[in-house]
N, C-alpha and C positions, 0 to 999 in steps of 0.2 A: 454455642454460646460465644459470644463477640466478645473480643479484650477493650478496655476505655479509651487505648487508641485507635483503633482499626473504624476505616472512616464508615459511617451508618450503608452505605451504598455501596461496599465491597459484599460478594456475592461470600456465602459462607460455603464453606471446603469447596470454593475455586468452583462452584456451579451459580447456571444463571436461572431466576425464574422465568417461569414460560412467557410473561409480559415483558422481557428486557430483551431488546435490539440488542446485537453484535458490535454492528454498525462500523466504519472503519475505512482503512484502505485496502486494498487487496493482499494478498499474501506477498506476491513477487511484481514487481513492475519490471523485470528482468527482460521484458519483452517490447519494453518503450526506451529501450537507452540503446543506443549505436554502439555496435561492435566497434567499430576503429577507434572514437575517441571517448567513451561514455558519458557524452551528454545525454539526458534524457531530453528524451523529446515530447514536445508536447502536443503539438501538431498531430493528429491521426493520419492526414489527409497525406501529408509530405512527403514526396519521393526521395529526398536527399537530407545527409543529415545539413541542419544548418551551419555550423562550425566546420566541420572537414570535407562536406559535399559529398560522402560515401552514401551510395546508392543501399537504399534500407527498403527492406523487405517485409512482412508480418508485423505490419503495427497496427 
């Protein structure tokens, strides 16, 4: 049962029906940001970060 607040498209007890996308960003993008200065990057292709030039690896 829904309360008069709770908006018509919130999933009830926090499940989704099997018609509804997730949909989203990934969990961690912890693997697109540069160790030395944490800019992420957006670049896939990049060998270097572009702010500090620190050679980046697994993007």
């Amino acid at each position: 049962m829904r309360n008069e607040n709770e908006r018509p498209d919130t999933p009830v007890h926090g499940r989704l029906d099997d018609d509804e996308e997730l949909g989203g960003d990934p969990a961690c993008w912890l693997h697109r940001v540069c160790p030395e200065c944490g800019l992420f990057i957006e670049d896939h292709s990049a060998a270097t970060c572009p702010r500090c030039e620190h050679v980046l690896t697994d993007l």
